[in-house]
N, C-alpha and C positions, 0 to 999 in steps of 0.2 A: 192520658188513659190509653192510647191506640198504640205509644210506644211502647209503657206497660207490657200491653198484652203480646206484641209483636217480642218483647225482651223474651218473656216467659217462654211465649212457644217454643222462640230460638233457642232456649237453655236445655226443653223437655227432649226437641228435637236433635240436641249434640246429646241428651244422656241416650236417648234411644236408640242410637248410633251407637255408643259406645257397647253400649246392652248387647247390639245384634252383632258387633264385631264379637266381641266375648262369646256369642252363644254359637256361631256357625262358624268361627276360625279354624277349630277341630274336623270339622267333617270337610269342608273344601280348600283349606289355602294351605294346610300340615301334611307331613306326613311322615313316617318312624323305616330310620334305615339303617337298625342295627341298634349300635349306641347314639345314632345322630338323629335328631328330629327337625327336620327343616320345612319353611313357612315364605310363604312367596305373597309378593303383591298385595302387600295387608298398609293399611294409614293409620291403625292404632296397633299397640304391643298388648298382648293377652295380657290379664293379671295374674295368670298361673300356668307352667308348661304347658301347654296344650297338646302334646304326644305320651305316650307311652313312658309313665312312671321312671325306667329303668333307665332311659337316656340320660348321657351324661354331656353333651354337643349337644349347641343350641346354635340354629342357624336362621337369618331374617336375611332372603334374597331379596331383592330388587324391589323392595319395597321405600316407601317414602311419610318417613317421619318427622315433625317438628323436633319434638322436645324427647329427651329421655329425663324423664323426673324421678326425682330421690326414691319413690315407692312402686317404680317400674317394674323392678325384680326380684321382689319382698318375698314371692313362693319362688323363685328359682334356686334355693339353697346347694342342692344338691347336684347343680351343673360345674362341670370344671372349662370347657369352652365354651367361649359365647361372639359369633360373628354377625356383624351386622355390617351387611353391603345395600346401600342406598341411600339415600337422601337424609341428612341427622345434621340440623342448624344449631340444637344446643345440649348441653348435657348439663343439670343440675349438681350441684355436690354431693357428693357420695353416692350419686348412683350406684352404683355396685358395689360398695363398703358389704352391703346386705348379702352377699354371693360367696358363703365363705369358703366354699372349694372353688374357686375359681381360680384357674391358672392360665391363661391365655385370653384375653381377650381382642378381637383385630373389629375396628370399626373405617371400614373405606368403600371405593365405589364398586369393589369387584366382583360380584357374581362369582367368577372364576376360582376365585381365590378363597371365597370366603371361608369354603368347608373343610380347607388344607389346614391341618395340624404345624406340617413340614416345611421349615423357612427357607431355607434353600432353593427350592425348586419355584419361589414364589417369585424372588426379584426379576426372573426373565419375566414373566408374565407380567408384570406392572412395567416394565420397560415398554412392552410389546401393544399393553395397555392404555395408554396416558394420556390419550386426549379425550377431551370432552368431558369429565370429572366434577363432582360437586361433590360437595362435604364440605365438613367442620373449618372455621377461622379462627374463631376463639376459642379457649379452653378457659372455662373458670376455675381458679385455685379451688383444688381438692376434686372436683369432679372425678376421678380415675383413682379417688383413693383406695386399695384394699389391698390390707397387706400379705396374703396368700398367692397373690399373678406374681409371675414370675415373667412372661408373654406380653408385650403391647404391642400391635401393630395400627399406624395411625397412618398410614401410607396415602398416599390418593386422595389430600384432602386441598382443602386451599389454607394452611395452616404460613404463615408470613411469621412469625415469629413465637420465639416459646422464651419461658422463662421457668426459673425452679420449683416454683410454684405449682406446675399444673402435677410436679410429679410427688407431690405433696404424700407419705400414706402408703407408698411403694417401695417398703424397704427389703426386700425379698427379690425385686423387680432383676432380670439376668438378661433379657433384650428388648431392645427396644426398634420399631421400624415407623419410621417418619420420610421414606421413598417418594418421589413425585408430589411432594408441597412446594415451595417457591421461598422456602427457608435462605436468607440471606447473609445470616451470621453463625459461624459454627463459636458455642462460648461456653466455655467447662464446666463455669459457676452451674446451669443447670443441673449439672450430674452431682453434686453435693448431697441430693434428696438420695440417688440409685447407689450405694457403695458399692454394690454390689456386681455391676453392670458388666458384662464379660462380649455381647454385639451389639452395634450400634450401625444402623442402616439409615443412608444418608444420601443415596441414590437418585440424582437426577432434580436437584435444588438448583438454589442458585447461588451458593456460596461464595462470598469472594472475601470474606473476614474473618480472623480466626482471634478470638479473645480465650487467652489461658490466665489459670490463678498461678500468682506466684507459691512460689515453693511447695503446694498442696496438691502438684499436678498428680503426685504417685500416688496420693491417698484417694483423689479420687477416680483415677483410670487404673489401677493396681491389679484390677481382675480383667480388664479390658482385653481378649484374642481377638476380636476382628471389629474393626473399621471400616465402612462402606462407605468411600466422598465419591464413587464413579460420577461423572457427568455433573460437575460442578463449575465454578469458575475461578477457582484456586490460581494464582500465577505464582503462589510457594509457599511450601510445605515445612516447619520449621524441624532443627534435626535433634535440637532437645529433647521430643518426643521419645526419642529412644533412649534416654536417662530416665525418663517416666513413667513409662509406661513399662509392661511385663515383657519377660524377656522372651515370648514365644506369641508378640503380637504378629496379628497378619491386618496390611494395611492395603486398600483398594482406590489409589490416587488417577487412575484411567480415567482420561478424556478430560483434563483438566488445561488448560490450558499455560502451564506450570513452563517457567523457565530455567537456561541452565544458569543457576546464582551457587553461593556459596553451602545454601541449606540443602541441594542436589548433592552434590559433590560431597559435602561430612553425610551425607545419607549413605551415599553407595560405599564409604569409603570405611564408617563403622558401624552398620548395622551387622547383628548380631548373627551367629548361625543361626539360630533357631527365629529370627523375626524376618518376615515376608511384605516387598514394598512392593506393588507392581503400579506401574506404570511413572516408574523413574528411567532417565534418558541414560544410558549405559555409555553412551559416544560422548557425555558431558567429564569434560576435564577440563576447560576453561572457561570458568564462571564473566558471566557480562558485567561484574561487578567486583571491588577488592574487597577482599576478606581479610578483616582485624579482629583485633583484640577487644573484648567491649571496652566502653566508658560509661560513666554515669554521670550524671547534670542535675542539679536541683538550684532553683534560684532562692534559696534559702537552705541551712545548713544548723540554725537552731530557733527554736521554739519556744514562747512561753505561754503555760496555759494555765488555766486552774483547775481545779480534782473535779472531776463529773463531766469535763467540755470535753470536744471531740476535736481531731485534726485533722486535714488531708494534706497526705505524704503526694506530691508531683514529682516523679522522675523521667527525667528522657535518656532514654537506654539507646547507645549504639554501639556497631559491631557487625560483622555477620561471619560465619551466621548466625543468625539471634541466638543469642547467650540465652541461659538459662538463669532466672531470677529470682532470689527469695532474700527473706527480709525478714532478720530475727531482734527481737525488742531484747530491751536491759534484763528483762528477768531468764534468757535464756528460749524463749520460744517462740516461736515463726508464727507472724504475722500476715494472714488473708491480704492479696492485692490482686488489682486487674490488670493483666500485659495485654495490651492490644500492637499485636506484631505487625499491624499495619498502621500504624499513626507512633510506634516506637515509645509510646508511652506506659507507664506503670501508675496508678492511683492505686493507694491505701490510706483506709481509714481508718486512726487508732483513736481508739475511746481510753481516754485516760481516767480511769476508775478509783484506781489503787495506788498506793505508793510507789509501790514496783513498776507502775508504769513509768514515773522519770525518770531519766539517765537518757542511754545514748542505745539510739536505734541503726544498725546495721544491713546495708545494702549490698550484697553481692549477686557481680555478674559472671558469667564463665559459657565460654564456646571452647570448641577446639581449637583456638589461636591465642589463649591467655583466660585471665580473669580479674577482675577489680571490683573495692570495695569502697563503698561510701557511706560518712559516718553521721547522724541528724544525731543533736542532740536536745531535749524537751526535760525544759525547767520549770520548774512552781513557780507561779504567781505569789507573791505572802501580800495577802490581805487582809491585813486583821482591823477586823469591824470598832471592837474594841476602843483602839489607838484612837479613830475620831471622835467617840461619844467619850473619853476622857477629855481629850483638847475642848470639849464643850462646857466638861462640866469645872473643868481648871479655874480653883479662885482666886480673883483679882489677884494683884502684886501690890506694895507700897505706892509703887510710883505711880499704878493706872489709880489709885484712889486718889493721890496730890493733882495728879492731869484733871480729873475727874470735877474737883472742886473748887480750883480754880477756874476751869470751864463754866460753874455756875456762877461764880464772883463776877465775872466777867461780865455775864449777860446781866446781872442785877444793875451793876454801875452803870451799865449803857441805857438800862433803861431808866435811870435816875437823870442821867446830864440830859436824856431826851425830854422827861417831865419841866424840868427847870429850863430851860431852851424854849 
């Protein structure tokens, strides 16, 4: 009974809470500055703007929240920014789905930064920034879905890895800032959700791997102009990227600890006029390494499957500098894989569905020193069910019925001389 009542109070005493955030967040912790209304030092989110109608900037300084839940933002329809600088452990799905002018939104630790529109001017400030930081780890699929942002800034979180998932819902999505997380892997597969994606800020991780899709790289960096790896731990940059990517990207490789190989050297030596690399070694003209022609390696070369199963294509690609890789199936079209240009391997998985997926699958490599091709090819199983419940029901022969009966003659007589014995 005593914890009963001790439950109860505790539940009356978090609604009464929530009650008095709601009722006095407007007169002390808001205030209206123009189009922007900003709200300081709050432990709960209002359930409805809490400033002046007309505001379109929604700003939560240095406050410190658990959860953002799915029905957070239900009346904020009508905001197009929304910054939240402080303490944020989770975010529900669809949070923001409900915000349907929404176009920017930046969730990190910065005060400074929160109420800034303008990205540019922000990366010094998060440089200048970066220690001492809490935020976000995980991100649950769909959480940040809404298809209207065009804006993300996730920067100053402790974010260790992402996947394609979180950006689930974001097809409109043109930048993205994920600056001062501890991000270890740069891998392209995530940008498949963003088509659209034209900056990518990447400043100050910890990068030292870089996984691209085969032959989809153009489709999905295609809009890509600027790349922010500054302050990562990159030792090489691959120079395929500039057959992939647009021809008026600008790429920011500073402070990397990047060597002079053969993916320096085809960098400085064909990038384009209009594409910008900065922090490539200009005195780099003899690479610590030789540069070939690719190859291709698979310790199998054919396949047999049956219609519905799936396979995985293993190839090890060598060369440098890293060749460019894509892989086109029997029916004429290019096949999804993963190049990890540090471990020099390629996996793809083909799901053999249809007809058209037998025959013979196509590997091609190509750097600036040559190109080769290598050919898999994936045959049908034939099992037909058929064939064995015939052999089953197959009736006797002449000769299994004389075996047959003689087999009982036999046993009759032996037990006749046994009787008489």
């Amino acid at each position: 009974m005593y914890y009963s009542v001790m439950s109860l109070l505790l539940g009356l005493a978090t609604l009464s809470y929530a009650k008095q955030c709601n009722n006095t967040i407007t007169m002390t912790n808001c205030k209206t500055f123009g189009i922007r209304c900003e709200c300081s030092d709050l432990d709960c989110f209002p359930n409805h703007k809490p400033c002046d109608p007309s505001t379109t900037d929604m700003v939560f300084f240095g406050s410190s929240f658990d959860t953002i839940r799915k029905d957070t933002f239900t009346n904020y329809g009508d905001i197009t920014f929304l910054g939240i600088s402080g303490s944020v452990s989770d975010i529900e799905r669809e949070s923001f789905k409900g915000i349907s002018n929404l176009l920017m939104l930046r969730i990190n630790a910065f005060s400074i930064s929160a109420s800034k529109r303008s990205w540019s001017s922000d990366v010094d400030m998060y440089i200048a920034h970066s220690t001492g930081l809490i935020g976000l780890s995980d991100i649950e699929e769909g959480a940040l879905s809404n298809p209207s942002m065009t804006s993300l800034d996730l920067s100053f979180n402790r974010i260790k890895t992402i996947n394609e998932d979180i950006f689930n819902g974001l097809d409109n999505m043109k930048e993205i800032g994920l600056a001062g997380n501890s991000i270890e892997k740069f891998d392209e597969r995530i940008f498949k959700r963003v088509p659209l994606l034209e900056k990518l800020y990447l400043t100050n991780n910890v990068i030292s791997h870089m996984v691209f899709m085969t032959n989809t790289s153009y489709g999905n960096l295609k809009h890509l102009k600027y790349l922010d790896l500054f302050g990562n731990e990159l030792t090489t940059f691959p120079s395929f990227i500039l057959e992939t990517a647009s021809t008026n990207l600008d790429i920011d490789i500073r402070e990397n600890p990047l060597i002079c190989d053969c993916n320096m050297v085809d960098l400085l030596q064909r990038k384009g006029s209009k594409q910008q690399i900065i922090g490539l070694d200009p005195a780099c003209h003899n690479p610590v390494e030789k540069c070939s022609a690719p190859k291709i390696a698979s310790s199998r070369q054919e396949f047999q499957v049956l219609k519905g199963e799936s396979l995985l294509l293993e190839l090890g690609i060598q060369g440098r500098p890293h060749p460019f890789v894509s892989i086109m199936g029997p029916d004429g079209e290019l096949c999804d894989g993963m190049y990890n240009i540090n471990t020099n391997e390629v996996l793809a998985v083909i799901n053999i569905e249809h007809e058209s997926d037998f025959g013979v699958y196509t590997c091609t490599a190509k750097n600036s020193h040559g190109s080769t091709i290598f050919n898999i090819s994936v045959k049908a199983v034939i099992h037909d069910r058929n064939t064995t419940t015939a052999e089953n029901k197959k009736p006797h022969s002449t000769n299994d019925t004389v075996k047959h009966t003689l087999s009982i003659l036999l046993i009759i007589v032996i037990s006749i001389i046994s009787i008489i014995i």
